[in-house]
C-alpha positions in Angstrom: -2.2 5.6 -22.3 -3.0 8.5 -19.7 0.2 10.7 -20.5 1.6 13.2 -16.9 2.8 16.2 -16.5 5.3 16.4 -13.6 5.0 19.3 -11.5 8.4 20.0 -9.1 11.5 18.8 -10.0 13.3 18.5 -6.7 15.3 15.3 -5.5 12.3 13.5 -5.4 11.5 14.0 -8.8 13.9 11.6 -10.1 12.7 8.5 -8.5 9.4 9.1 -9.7 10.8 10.0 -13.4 12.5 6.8 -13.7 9.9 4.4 -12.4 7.3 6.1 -14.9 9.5 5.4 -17.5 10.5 1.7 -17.0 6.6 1.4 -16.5 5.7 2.7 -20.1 3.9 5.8 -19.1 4.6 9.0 -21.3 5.4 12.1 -19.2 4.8 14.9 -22.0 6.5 17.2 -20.1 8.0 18.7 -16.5 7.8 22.5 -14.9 8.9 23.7 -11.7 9.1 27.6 -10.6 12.5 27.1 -10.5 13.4 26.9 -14.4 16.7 25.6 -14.4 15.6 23.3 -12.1 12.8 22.3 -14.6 15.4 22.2 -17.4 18.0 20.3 -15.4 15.0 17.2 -15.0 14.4 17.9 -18.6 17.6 17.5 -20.3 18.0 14.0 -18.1 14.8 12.2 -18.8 14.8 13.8 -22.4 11.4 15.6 -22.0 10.1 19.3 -22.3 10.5 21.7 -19.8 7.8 24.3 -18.8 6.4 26.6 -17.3 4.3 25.6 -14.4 0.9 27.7 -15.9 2.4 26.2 -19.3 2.0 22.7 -18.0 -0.8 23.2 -16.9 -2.9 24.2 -19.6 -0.7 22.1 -22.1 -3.2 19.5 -24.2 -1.0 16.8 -24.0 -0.9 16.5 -20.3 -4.1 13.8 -19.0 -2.5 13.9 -15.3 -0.7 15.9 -13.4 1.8 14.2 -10.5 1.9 17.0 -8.2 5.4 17.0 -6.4 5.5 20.5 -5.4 6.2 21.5 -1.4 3.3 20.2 0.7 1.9 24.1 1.1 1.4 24.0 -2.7 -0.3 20.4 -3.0 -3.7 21.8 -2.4 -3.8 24.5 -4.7 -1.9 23.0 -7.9 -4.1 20.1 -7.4 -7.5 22.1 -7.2 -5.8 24.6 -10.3 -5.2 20.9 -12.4 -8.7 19.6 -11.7 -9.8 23.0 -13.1 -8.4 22.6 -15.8 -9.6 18.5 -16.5 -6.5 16.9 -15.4 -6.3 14.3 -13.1 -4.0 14.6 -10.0 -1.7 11.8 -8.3 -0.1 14.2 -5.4 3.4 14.1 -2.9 1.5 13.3 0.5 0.2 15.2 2.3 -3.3 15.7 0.0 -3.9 19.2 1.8 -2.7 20.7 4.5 -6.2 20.6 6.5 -9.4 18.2 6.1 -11.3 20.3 4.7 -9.6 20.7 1.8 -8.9 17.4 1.3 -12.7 17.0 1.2 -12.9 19.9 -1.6 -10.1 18.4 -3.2 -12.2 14.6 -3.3 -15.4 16.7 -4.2 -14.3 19.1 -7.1 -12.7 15.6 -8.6 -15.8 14.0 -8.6 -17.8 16.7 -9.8 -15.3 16.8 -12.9 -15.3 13.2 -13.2 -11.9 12.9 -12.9 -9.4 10.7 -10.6 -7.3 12.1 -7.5 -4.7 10.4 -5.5 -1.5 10.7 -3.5 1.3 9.3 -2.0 2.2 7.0 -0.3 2.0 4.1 -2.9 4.3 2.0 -0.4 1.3 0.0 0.8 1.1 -1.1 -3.1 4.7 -2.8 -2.0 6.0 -6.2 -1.7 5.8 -6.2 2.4 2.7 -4.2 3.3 0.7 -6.6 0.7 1.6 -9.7 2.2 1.2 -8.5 5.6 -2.4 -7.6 4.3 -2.7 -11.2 2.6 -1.8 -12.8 6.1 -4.1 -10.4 7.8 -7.2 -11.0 5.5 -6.5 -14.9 5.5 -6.6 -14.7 9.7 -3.0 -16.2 10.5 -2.7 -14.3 13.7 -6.5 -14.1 14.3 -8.8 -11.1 14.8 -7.1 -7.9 15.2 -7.2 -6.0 18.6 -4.5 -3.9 18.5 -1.4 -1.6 16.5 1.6 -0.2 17.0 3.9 2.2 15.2 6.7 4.4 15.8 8.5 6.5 13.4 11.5 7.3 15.3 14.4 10.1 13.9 15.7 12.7 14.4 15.1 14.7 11.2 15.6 15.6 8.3 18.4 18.1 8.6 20.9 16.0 8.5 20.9 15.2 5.0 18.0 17.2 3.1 19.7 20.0 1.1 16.9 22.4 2.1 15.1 21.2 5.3 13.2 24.2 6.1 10.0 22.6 5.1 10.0 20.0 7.3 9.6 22.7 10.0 6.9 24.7 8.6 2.9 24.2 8.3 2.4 21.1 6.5 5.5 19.5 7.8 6.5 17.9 11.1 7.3 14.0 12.1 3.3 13.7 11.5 2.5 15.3 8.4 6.0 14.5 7.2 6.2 10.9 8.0 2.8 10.2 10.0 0.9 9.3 5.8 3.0 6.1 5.5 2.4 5.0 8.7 -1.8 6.0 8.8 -2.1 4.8 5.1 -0.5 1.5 6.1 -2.8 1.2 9.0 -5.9 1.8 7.0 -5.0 -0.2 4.0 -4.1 -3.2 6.5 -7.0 -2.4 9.6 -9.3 -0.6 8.3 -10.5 3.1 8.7 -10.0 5.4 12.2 -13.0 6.5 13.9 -11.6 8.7 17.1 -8.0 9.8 18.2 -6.6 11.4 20.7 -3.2 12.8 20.8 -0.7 14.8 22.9 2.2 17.1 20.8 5.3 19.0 21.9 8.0 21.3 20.2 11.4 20.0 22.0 13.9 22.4 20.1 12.9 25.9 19.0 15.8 25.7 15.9 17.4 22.8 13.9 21.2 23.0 12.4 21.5 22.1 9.0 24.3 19.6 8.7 24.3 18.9 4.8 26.6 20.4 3.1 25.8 23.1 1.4 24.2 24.5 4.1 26.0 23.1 6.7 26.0 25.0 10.1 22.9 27.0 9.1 20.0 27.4 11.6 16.4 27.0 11.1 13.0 27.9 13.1 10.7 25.3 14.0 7.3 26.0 13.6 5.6 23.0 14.6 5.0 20.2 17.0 8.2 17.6 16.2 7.1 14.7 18.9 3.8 13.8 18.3 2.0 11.1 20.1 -1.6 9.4 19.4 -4.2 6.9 19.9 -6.4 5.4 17.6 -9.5 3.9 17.8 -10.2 2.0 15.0 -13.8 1.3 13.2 -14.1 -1.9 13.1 -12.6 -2.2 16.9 -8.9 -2.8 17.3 -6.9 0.5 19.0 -3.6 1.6 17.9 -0.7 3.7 19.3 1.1 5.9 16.8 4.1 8.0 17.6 6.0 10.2 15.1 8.9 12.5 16.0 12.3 14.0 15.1 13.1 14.8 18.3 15.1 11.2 19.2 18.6 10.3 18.4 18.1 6.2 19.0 15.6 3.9 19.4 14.8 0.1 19.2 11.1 -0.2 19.0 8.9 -1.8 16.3 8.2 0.3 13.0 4.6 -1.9 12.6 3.0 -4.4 14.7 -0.1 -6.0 14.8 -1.7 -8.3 17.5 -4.3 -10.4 17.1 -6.0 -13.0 19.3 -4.2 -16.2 17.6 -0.6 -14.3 17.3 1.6 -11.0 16.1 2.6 -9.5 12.8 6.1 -7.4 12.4 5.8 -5.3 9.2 8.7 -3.4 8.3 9.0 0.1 7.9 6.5 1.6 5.4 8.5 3.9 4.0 9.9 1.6 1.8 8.5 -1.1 -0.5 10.3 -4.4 0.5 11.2 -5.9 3.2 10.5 -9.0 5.2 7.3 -9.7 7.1 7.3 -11.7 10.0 4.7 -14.1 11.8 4.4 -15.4 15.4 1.2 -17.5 16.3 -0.2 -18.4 19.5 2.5 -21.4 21.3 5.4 -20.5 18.4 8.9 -20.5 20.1 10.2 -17.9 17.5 9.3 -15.7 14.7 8.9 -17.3 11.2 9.8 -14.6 8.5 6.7 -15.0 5.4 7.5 -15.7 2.1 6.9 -12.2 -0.4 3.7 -12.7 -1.6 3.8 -10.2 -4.5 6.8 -8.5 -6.4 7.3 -4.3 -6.2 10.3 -4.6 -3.3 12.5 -2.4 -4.7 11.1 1.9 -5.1 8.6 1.7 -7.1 6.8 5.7 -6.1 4.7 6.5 -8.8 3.4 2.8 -9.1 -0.1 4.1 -7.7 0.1 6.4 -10.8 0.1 3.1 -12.7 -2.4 1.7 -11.1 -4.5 4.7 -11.7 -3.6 4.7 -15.3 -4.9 1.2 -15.7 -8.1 2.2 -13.3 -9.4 4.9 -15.8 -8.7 2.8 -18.9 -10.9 -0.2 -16.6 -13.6 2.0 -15.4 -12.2 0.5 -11.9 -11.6 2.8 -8.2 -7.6 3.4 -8.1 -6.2 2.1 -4.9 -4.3 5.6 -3.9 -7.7 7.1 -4.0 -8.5 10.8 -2.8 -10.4 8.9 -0.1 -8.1 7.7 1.7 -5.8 10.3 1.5 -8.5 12.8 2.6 -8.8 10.4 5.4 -5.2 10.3 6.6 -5.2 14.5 6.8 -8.4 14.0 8.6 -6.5 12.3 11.0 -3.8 14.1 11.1 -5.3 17.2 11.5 -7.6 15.4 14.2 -4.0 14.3 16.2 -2.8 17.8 16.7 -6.6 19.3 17.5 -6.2 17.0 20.4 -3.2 17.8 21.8 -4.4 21.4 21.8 -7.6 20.9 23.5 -7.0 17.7 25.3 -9.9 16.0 24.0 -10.7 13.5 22.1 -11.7 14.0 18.3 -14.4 11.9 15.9 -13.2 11.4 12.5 -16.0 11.7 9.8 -14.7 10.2 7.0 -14.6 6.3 6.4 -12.6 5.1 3.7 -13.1 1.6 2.1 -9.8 0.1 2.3 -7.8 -0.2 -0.6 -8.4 -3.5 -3.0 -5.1 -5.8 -2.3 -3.2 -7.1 -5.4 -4.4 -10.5 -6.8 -2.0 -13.2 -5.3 1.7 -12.9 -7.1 1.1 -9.6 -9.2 4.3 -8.1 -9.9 6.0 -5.8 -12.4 5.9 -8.2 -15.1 1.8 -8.2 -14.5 1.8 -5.1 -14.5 3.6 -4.3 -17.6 1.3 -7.1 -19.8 -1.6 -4.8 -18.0 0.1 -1.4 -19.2 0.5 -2.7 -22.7 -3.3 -4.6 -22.9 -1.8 -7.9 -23.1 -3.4 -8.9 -20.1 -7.2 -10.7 -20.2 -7.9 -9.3 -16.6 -7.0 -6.6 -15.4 -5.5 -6.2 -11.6 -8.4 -5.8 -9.5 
């Protein structure tokens, strides 16, 4: 069993900590520059806390989850490969393509694995949508929405700086679930365009131990794009944290026999619903597969099992060097009001045999199962 090394013990940390856990996969040991911090996640989930250097060089550690600030996710990552670990990251992969890409390379090179979040396309919702999709119930795709609508973070993140700064933004922040889901359910992006705009030059902090506080913004918080996808269907895409309400669509889909609602992919569950060509209503679609509840850190799993199978890992480097690509693409854009080509062409990810679900995919953990969930 591939045992992990956590790297960054902040709130999300936990999550991820538990769901390794009740999957059966060893974390040898957590670290964060912040050592109380580090021995705070420690002393809860009953594991050794180190150094970050320590952590990495420890021989116990096969993996390193990488949940560091998104500045850092580059370089801990390329410091782990280094050192022969693999690396399941906190989205985003890097902060620009091209890094991303050195990121993929170095890994294969190594012959080793890299991944990163999300994982919530492994989820109950986004699967089934993809099931309906690939089994043609609203036809042929020719066209997307999606709209990630808030108006940010600092209303309930302790420290919400980092939203703010390079690498963070309604785009980078939140724009990974909804590309990833895209790709995973359409297929790879060939050419954006995209317009961006900073509405407020500082954000109060309204948590409260910082309540009141004010903080710089740094980047573009209302971005807007289209997408042009390979295989033909165009999408809209518009991420910001510059709106206080809104009633639009987190996913659609349109096809030439009907329309697919997916719920928000952020989050695992959720229900998925169908309208065909001549329906009088929507008809909500039965949960295909089981992870509805958090599972983050299921794609570290699923990587687990890949390396013991010999099998591609569906939160491959690939597509999340494809989704910076993108991103990255988005805001060249809006700065020079053209349109951008995206290189990079991800296969998408291989969808979960028909009812997997935790219970699969503990028998596959333990090597009970005869096949394994590919």
């Amino acid at each position: 069993m591939i045992r992990v090394g956590v790297m960054g013990c902040g709130v999300i940390s936990e999550v991820y900590l538990k769901n390794l856990r009740s999957f059966g996969i060893p974390v040898a040991a957590v670290a964060d520059l912040d050592a109380e911090r580090a021995a705070a996640r420690a002393e809860q989930f009953q594991v050794p806390a180190l150094t970050p250097d320590e952590l990495l060089a420890h021989p116990d550690v096969d993996l390193v989850l990488n949940l560091t600030v998104p500045k850092a996710h580059a370089d801990i990552a390329r410091q782990a490969l280094a050192r022969g670990k693999h690396v399941h990251t906190e989205k985003p992969l890097a902060l620009q393509a091209d890094d991303a890409k050195a990121l993929v390379h170095l890994a294969r090179s190594r012959g080793l694995r890299i991944g990163a979040a999300p994982d919530t396309f492994l989820g109950s919702h986004l699967q089934t949508a993809r099931k309906l999709l690939d089994d043609g119930w609203i036809g042929e795709p020719i066209g997307a929405t999606a709209f990630m609508m808030s108006h940010g973070p600092e209303r309930w993140h302790p420290n919400p700086d980092f939203f703010y700064q390079a690498g963070g933004g309604p785009m980078f922040d939140m724009g990974p679930y909804y590309l990833t889901a895209l790709v995973h359910l359409m297929g790879p992006v060939r050419r954006v365009a995209g317009t961006a705009q900073t509405t407020f030059s500082t954000r109060v902090v309204e948590s409260p131990n910082r309540f009141g506080e004010r903080i710089p913004v740094e980047i573009p918080t209302h971005v807007q794009a289209l997408l042009e996808f390979e295989r033909g269907a165009t999408g809209v895409l518009v991420t910001t944290f510059d709106v206080w309400h809104s009633e639009l669509p987190r996913i659609e889909i349109y096809g030439t026999e009907g329309t697919l609602a997916v719920p928000d992919p952020n989050n695992f569950g959720g229900t998925v619903r169908v309208r065909r060509r001549g329906a009088d209503a929507w008809s909500p679609a039965p949960a295909l597969f089981g992870f509805s509840e958090n599972r983050r850190g299921l794609a570290v799993a699923d990587m687990a099992l890949a390396i013991r199978d010999g099998r591609p890992h569906r939160a491959s480097g690939d597509l999340a060097m494809h989704v910076v690509e993108v991103m990255e693409a988005i805001h060249i854009s809006a700065r020079e009001a053209r349109h951008v080509e995206i290189v990079s062409r991800p296969a998408r990810p291989e969808p979960w045999p028909i009812g997997y679900d935790e219970t699969a995919l503990a028998l596959d953990l333990q090597g009970e199962r005869q096949r394994d969930p590919s």
